[in-house]
C-alpha positions in Angstrom: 68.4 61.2 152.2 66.7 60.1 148.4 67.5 63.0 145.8 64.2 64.6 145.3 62.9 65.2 141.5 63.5 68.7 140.2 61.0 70.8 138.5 61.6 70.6 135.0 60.5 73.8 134.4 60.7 74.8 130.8 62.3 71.4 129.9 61.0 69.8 126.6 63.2 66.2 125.9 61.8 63.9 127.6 65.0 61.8 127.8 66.5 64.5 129.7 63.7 64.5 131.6 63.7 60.9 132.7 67.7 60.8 132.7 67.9 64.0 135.1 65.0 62.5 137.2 62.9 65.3 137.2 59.2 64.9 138.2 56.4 64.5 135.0 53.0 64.0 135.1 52.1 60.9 133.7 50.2 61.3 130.3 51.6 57.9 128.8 47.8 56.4 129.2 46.7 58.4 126.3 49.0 56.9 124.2 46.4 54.1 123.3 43.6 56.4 122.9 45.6 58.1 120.3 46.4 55.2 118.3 42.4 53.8 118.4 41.4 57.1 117.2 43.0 57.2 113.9 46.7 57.0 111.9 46.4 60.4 111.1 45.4 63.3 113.7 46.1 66.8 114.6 45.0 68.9 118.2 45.2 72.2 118.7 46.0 73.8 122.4 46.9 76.9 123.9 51.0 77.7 124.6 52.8 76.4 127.7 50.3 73.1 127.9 52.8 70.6 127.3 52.7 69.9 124.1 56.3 69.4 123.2 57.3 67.7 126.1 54.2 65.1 125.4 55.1 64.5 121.6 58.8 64.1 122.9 57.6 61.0 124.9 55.6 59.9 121.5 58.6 59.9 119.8 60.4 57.9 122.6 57.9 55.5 123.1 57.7 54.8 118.8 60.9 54.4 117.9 63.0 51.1 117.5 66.0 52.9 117.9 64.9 53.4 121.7 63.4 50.1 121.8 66.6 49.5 124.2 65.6 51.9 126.6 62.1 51.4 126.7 62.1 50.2 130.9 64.5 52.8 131.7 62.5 55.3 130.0 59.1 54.9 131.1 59.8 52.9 134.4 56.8 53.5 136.5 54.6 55.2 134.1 51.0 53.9 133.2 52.3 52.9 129.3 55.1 50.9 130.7 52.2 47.8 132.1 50.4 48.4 129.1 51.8 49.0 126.0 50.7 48.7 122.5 51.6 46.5 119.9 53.1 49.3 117.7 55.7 50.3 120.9 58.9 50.9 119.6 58.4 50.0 115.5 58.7 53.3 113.5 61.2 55.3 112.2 60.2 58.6 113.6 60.5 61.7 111.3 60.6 65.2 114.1 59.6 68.2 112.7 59.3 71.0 115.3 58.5 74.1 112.9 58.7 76.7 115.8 62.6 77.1 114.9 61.5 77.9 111.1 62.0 81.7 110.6 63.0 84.4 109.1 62.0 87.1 106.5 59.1 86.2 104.1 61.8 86.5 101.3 64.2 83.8 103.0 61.6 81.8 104.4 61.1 78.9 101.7 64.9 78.8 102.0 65.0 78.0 106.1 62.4 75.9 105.7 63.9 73.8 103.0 67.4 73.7 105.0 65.1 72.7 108.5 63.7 70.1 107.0 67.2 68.8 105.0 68.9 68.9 108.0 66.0 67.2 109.9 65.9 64.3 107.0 69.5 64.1 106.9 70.0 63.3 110.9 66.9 60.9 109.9 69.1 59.5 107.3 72.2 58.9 110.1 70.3 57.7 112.7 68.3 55.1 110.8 70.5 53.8 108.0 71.4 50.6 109.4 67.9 49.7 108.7 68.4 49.9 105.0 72.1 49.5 103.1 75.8 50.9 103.5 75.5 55.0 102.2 72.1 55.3 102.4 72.5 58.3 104.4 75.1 59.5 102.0 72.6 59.2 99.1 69.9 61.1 101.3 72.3 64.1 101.8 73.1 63.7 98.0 69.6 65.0 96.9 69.4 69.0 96.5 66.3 69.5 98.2 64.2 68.6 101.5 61.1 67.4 99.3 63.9 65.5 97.2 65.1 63.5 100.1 61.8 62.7 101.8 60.8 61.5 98.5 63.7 59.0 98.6 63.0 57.8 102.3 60.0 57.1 101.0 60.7 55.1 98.0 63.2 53.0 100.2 60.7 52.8 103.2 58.8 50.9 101.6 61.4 48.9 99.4 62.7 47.6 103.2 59.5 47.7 104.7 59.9 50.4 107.2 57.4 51.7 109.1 56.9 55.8 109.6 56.0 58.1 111.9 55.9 61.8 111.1 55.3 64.3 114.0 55.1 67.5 114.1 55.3 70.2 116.7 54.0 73.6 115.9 53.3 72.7 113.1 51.1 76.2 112.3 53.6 78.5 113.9 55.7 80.0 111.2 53.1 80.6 109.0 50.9 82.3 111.6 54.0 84.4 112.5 53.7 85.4 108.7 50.3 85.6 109.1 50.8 88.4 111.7 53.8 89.8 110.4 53.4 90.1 107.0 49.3 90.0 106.7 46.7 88.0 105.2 47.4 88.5 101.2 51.4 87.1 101.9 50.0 83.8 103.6 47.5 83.2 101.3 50.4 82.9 98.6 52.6 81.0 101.2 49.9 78.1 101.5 47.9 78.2 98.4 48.8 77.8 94.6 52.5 76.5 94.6 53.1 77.9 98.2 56.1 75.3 99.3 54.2 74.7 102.9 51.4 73.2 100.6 53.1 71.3 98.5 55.1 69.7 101.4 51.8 68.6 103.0 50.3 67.6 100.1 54.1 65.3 99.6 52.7 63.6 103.2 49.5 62.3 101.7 50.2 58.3 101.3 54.1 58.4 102.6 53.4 57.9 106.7 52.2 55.0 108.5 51.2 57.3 111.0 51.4 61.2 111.7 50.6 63.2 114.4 50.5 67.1 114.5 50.0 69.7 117.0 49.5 73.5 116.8 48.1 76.7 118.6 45.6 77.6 115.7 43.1 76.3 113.4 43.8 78.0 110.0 46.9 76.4 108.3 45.0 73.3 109.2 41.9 74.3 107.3 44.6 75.9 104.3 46.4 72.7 103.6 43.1 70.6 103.8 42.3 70.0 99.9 46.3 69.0 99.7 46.5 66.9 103.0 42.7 65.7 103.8 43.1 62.8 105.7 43.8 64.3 109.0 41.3 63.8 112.1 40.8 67.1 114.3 40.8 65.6 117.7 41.2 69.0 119.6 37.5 69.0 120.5 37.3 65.3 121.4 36.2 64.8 125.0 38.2 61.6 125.5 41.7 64.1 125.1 39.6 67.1 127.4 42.6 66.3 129.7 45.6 65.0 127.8 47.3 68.5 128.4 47.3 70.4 131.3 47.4 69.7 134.9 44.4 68.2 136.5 44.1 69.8 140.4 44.8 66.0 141.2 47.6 65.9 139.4 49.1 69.3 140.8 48.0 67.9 144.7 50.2 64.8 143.9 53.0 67.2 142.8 52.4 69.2 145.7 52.7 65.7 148.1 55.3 64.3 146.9 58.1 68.4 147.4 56.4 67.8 150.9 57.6 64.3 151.6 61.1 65.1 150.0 61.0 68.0 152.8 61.2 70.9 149.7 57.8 72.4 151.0 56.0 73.5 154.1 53.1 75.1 153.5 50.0 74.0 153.9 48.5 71.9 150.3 44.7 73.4 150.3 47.0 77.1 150.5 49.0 76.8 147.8 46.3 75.2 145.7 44.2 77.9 146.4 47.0 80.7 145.7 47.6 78.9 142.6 43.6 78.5 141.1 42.3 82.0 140.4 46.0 82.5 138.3 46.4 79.1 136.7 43.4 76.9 136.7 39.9 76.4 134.8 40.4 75.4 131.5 38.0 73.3 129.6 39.2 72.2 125.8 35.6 70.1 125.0 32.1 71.3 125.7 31.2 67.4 126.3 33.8 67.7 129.5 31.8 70.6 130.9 30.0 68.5 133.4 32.3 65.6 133.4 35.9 66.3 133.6 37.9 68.4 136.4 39.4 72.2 135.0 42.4 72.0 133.8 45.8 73.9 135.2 48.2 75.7 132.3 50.9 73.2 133.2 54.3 75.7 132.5 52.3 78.1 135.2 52.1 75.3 137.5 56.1 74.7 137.4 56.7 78.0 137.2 55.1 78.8 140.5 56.0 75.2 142.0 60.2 76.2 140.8 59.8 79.5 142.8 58.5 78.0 145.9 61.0 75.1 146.0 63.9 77.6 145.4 63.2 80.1 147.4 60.6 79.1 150.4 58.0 81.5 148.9 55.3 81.8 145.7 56.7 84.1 143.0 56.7 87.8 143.3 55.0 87.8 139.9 51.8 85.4 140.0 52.4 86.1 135.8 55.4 84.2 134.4 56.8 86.9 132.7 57.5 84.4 129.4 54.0 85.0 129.0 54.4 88.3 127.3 55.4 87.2 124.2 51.6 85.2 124.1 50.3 89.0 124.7 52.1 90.8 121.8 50.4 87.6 120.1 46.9 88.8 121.0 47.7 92.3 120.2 48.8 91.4 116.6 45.3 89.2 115.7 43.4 92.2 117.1 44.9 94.9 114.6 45.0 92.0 111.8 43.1 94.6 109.2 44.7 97.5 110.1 41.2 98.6 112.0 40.8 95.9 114.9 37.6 98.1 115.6 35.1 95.4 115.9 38.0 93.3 117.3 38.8 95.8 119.9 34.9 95.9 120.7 34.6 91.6 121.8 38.1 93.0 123.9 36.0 95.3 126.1 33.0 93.5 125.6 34.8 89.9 127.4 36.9 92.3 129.7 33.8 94.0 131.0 31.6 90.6 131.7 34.1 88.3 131.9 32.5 86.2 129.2 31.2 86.5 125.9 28.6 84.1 124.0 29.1 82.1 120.7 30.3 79.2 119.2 33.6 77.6 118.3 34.5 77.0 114.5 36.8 73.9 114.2 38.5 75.0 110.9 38.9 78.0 108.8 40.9 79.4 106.2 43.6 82.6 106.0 41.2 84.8 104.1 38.3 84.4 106.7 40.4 85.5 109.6 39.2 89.1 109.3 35.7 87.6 109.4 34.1 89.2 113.2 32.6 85.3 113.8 36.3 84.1 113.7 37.6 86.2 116.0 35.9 84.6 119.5 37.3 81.1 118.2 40.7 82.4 117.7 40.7 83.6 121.3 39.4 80.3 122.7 42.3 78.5 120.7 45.3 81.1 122.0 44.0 80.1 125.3 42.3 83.5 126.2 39.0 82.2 126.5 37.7 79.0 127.4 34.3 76.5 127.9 32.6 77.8 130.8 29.3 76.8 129.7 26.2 76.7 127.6 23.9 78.6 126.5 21.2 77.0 124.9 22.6 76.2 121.2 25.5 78.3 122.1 28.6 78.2 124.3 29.6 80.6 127.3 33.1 81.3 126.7 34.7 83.1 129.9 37.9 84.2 130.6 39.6 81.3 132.6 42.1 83.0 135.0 43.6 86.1 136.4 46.4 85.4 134.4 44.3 85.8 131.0 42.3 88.6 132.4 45.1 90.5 133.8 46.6 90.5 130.1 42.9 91.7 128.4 43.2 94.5 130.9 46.8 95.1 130.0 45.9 95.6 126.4 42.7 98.0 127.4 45.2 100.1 129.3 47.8 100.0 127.2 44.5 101.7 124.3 44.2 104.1 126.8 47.3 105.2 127.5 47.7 105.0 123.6 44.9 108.3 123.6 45.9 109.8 127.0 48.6 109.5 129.7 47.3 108.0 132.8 49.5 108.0 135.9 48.7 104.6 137.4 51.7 104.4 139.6 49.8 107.1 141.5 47.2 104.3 142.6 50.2 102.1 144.3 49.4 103.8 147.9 45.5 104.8 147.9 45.5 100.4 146.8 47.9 99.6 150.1 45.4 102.3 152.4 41.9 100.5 150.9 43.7 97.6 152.0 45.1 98.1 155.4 43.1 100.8 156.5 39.7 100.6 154.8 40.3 104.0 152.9 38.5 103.5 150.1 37.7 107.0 149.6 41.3 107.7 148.0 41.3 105.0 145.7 38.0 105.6 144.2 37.9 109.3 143.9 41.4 109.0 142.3 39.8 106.0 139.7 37.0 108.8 139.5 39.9 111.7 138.9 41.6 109.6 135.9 38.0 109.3 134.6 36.5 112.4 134.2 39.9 114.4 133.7 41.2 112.5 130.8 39.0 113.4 127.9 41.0 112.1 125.5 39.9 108.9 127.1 36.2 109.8 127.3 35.3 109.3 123.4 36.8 105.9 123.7 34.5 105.0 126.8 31.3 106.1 126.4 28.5 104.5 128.2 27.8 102.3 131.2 29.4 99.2 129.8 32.6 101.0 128.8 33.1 102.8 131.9 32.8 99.5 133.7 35.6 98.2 131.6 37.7 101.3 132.3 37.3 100.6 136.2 38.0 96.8 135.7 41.4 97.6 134.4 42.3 100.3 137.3 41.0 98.0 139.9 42.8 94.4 138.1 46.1 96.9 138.7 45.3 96.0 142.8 47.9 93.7 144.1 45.6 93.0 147.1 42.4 91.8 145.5 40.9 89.4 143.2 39.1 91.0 141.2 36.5 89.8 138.7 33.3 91.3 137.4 30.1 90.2 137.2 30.6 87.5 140.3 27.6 85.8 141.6 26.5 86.2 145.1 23.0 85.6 147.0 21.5 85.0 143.2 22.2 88.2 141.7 25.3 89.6 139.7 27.7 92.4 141.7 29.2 94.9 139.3 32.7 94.7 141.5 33.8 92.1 143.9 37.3 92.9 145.8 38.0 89.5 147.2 41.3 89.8 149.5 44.2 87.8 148.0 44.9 86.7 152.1 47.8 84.1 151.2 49.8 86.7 149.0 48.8 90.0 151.6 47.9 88.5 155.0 48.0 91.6 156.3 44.9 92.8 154.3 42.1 94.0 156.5 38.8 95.2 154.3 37.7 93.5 151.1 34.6 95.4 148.9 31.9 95.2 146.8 31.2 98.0 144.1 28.3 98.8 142.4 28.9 100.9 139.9 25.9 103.3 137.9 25.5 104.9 135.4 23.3 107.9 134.1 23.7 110.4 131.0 24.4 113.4 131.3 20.6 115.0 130.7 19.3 112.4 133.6 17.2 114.4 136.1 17.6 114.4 139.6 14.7 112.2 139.8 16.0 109.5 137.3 19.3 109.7 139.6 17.6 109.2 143.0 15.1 106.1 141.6 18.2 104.5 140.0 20.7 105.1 143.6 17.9 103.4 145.4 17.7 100.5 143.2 21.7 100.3 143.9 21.7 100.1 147.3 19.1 97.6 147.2 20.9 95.7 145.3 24.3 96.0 147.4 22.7 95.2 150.2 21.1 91.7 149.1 24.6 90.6 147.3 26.4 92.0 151.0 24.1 89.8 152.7 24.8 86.4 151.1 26.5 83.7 153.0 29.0 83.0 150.2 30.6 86.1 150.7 31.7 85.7 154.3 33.2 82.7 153.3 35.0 84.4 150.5 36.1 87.7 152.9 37.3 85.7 155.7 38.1 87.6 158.8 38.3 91.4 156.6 35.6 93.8 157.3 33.1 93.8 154.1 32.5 97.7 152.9 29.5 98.2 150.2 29.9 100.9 147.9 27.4 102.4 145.8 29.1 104.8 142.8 27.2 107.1 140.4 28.0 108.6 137.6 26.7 111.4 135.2 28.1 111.4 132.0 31.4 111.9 132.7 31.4 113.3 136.4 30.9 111.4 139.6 27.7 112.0 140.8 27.3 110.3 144.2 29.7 107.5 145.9 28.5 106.5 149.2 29.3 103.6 151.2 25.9 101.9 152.1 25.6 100.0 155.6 24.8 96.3 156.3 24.4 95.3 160.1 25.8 92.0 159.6 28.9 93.5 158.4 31.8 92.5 161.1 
């Protein structure tokens, strides 16, 4: 029986890749659109998108030292049947600046040695293209900007062609960033900052370069030193050069069920895997034209899991992810405050969305600045294009994946003020569930509320108390749960749609309306507003695409009203088409 390609789960050389026979995605047709759309580019895309394992190929398919290999390497991929005339002519210079680290104090001094060591192996591999010691004489020079200086000079006294790419190219500066604040990376990448005068060493030396990052502002830092770069991130025509397409992850899918490595059903574990993985959207001229895209890494992740053991991860959430978190966490509290910060938080957990417009480019010292803040979140992946608004874009939260972590970090504010015992909610979650006791779970939710006053100054008012429920109900192994879902024209305030491929077992799904009034509201305001809510209820209960989306479950409608910080009335309303 054939081998079958292995997952090649967190795997970035794509020589091992192709040597082990593991499966990959072809993305070798972008490869030409690249090279017509300038010599010198950047992109910018979320973590665990495939960056590294795409400029890995790049660097494959460039250099003439792998000119040798080129059939063995990208036999059967799109680039193989057309390749370019610049296939396999450069001397590739690899930078991947994600292993630069350290203390701000020692940091000029690893990044020198990174990129002397980098130069040097450049130097080895390479020298039979210029004279006997050449890489001797590299190694002889004291200093990384010493020795690219002489690859330079001798490039072009032999005629050499060269490539510089660079992975992550903004990461050890935004880990200063983070760390060490914004007066420390201003220093680090203006004046005589060493990262600046490195790029500003690029200018001129490189036949071609190609750079890719997480985040706009070292670009934007460097620019008046190194200003010939294109920003492609936007571009529509690269929408889907990173990332899994649905059709790609189908064909994935196919091919572990022809190989006999899966047996489930393909439309199940597609649509197990969308609501966690899927819907990302990297240009707003895409919106109407390209397919969502899948975070690729989640994809193998879950794909790995299945193949090894015969069912989807325990955790829908590779736990790797946490690390992209404590990320989010750290540009939040960036002043010391995060107040305003913490506000777009609650704001984007609450609706799901938020409104405004992406800036391409920015500098260190406007980071602080609130308009930068929605951009940075759509760049860390956190938010993407969902769609427009007039002159502005509708930036939504793309998966349960990203929302569970913005309900993480509300929690985690909350717990920060005041204890509060989630783990209690583990069984009234399992009885709402199985046995359509909803009662429990919400007038525990309703208990944590009202008893934790601690908690109360931080959510004050209807919008805030929505956000507070969000993250007790997101905590719900059973459900999907989203706010602000449309059904039968209108907007539901909960919608607990049964996660029936994980929890077959689940018998009742729900939809909440939540309400509420201040605490001087009279009895009158309270009974006009209640019949308002079970209006409403009742006309979201009754649209057709929410028996699609409940299956077989029995659909409960509950109404829940609050005064100031006390339940008020929680009712479950009736609808006679309910099974």
């Amino acid at each position: 029986m054939e081998q079958y390609k292995g997952i090649p789960y967190g795997i970035s050389s794509f020589k091992q890749l192709r040597r082990e026979r593991l499966y990959f995605v072809d993305k070798s047709q972008y490869i030409q659109k690249l090279e017509k759309s300038g010599h010198f580019l950047f992109l910018i895309r979320p973590r665990r998108f495939g960056k590294s394992i795409f400029l890995n190929m790049l660097r494959a398919y460039y250099d003439l030292n792998d000119a040798s290999h080129f059939d063995t390497l990208f036999d059967g991929l799109w680039i193989k049947e057309h390749p370019t005339p610049e296939k396999s002519v450069y001397q590739v210079i690899y930078f991947d600046f994600s292993r630069v680290g350290g203390k701000i104090d020692e940091l000029s001094k690893n990044f020198n040695e990174y990129c002397g060591m980098m130069l040097e192996s450049f130097a080895d591999r390479y020298e039979s293209y210029y004279y006997e010691g050449f890489a001797r004489d590299v190694k002889a020079k004291e200093t990384a900007r010493y020795k690219l200086n002489y690859i330079d000079e001798k490039a072009k006294e032999y005629g050499c062609k060269l490539y510089l790419i660079i992975d992550e190219y903004d990461n050890f500066t935004n880990g200063v960033l983070n760390e060490d604040g914004e007066k420390v990376y201003h220093a680090l990448t203006h004046a005589t900052g060493f990262y600046r005068e490195t790029f500003k060493q690029y200018k001129g030396m490189f036949d071609r370069i190609l750079m890719l990052g997480v985040s706009p502002v070292t670009m934007d830092d460097l620019t008046s030193g190194y200003n010939i770069a294109t920003n492609i991130t936007m571009r529509p025509e690269f929408n889907m050069m990173l990332g899994f397409s649905e059709t790609d992850v189908r064909e994935m899918i196919r091919y572990y069920q022809r190989m006999g490595k899966i047996t489930r059903d393909e439309d199940g574990i597609v649509a197990e895997m969308k609501p966690w993985y899927d819907n990302y959207c990297f240009a707003k001229d895409s919106l109407d034209t390209d397919p969502k895209m899948f975070n690729c890494d989640m994809v193998l992740y879950f794909l790995n899991n299945l193949i090894l053991s015969g069912h989807s991860p325990e955790q829908m959430i590779d736990p790797n992810t946490r690390t992209d978190y404590g990320k989010m966490k750290k540009l939040i509290r960036l002043d010391g405050t995060g107040s305003y910060r913490t506000s777009i938080i609650n704001e984007i957990a609450e609706k799901g969305y938020t409104i405004g417009n992406i800036e391409e480019s920015f500098p260190a010292e406007h980071l602080t600045q609130p308009e930068k803040f929605k951009s940075l979140l759509f760049y860390y992946g956190m938010l993407t294009i969902s769609g427009r608004m007039g002159a502005v874009l509708k930036l939504g939260i793309p998966n349960n994946n990203v929302r569970r972590q913005y309900y993480d970090y509300l929690l985690e504010e909350y717990r920060n003020i005041h204890p509060l015992p989630t783990y209690e909610l583990d069984i009234p979650y399992y009885e709402a569930a199985v046995n359509g006791n909803w009662q429990v779970m919400l007038n525990q939710m309703m208990k944590m509320y009202s008893e934790n006053t601690s908690v109360r100054s931080l959510i004050e008012g209807e919008r805030n108390v929505q956000g507070f429920m969000n993250a007790l109900l997101n905590l719900n192994p059973y459900y999907l749960t989203a706010p602000e879902v449309e059904l039968n024209h209108g907007y539901c305030d909960f919608f607990l749609m049964p996660d029936l491929t994980r929890y077959p077992m689940i018998e009742h799904s729900y939809i909440l309306e939540l309400k509420y009034l201040k605490a001087d509201a009279t009895e009158s305001d309270a009974e006009e507003q209640w019949t308002e809510a079970v209006s409403q209820i009742r006309h979201y209960g009754e649209g057709p695409k929410v028996r699609q989306m409940i299956q077989h479950t029995r659909l409960h409608l509950i109404v829940v009203q609050i005064r100031g910080y006390q339940l008020n009335r929680m009712e479950e309303i009736e609808l006679w088409h309910t099974k």
